[in-house]
C-alpha positions in Angstrom: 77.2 96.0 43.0 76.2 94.2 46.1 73.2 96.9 47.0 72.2 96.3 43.0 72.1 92.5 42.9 68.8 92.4 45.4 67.3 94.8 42.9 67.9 92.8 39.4 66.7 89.9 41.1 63.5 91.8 42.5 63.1 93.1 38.7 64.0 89.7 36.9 61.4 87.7 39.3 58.9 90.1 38.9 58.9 90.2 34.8 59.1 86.3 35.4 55.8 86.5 37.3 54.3 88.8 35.4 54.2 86.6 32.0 53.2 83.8 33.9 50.3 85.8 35.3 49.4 87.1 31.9 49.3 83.7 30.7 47.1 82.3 33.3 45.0 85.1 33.3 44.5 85.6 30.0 41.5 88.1 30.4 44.2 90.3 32.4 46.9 90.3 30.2 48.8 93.4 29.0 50.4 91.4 26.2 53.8 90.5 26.3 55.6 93.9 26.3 52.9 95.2 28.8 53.1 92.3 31.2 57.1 92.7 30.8 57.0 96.6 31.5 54.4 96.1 34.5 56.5 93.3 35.8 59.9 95.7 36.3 58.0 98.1 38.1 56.2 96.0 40.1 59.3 94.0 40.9 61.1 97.3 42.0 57.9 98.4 43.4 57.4 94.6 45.7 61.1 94.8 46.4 61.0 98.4 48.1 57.9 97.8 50.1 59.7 94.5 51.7 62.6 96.2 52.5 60.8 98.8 54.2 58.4 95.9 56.0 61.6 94.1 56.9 64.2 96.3 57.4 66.9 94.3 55.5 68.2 96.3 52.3 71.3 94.4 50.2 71.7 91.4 52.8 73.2 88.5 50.9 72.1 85.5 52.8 69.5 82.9 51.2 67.0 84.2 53.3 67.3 86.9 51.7 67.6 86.1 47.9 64.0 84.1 48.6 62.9 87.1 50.6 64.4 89.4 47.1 62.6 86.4 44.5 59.3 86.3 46.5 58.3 90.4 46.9 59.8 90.8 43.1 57.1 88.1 41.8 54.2 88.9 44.0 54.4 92.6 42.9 54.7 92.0 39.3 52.0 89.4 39.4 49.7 92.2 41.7 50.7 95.4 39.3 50.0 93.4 35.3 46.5 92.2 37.7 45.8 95.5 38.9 47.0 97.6 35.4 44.7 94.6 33.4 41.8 94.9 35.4 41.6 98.4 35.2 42.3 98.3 31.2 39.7 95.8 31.2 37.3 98.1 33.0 37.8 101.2 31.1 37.3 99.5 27.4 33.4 98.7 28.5 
């Protein structure tokens, strides 16, 4: 369970950031389930590259948890950007 917990809260941050990206960007947005769906992978996705980056995989300090809540949200908010920009490309 402890190698799991750093990857829930990757997930759960980076649904989080997701719908609040979707609803500041409104242009962007995948709608809700999209923004969800594009938010767990690109939590997963944030999480694995900064455990690669950083070397540290299921530490349990704070450090850490921030490190976990941080690389979930940023890739959630850069994959619903990324997968609504090229939506919004294609539909010209």
């Amino acid at each position: 369970m402890e190698t799991l917990l750093p990857l829930f809260t990757q997930i759960i941050s980076g649904v989080i950031g997701a719908i609040i990206a979707g609803m500041v960007f409104r242009n962007y947005s995948l709608g809700l389930l999209g923004n969800i769906l594009a938010g767990i992978v690109g939590g997963g996705m944030g999480g694995l590259v900064s455990s690669k980056v950083t070397g540290v995989i299921g530490a349990a300090g704070v450090s850490e948890i921030v490190a976990d809540l941080l690389s979930g949200g940023a890739g959630g908010v850069v994959l619903m950007l990324a997968a609504g920009f090229a939506r919004k490309k294609t539909n010209r």
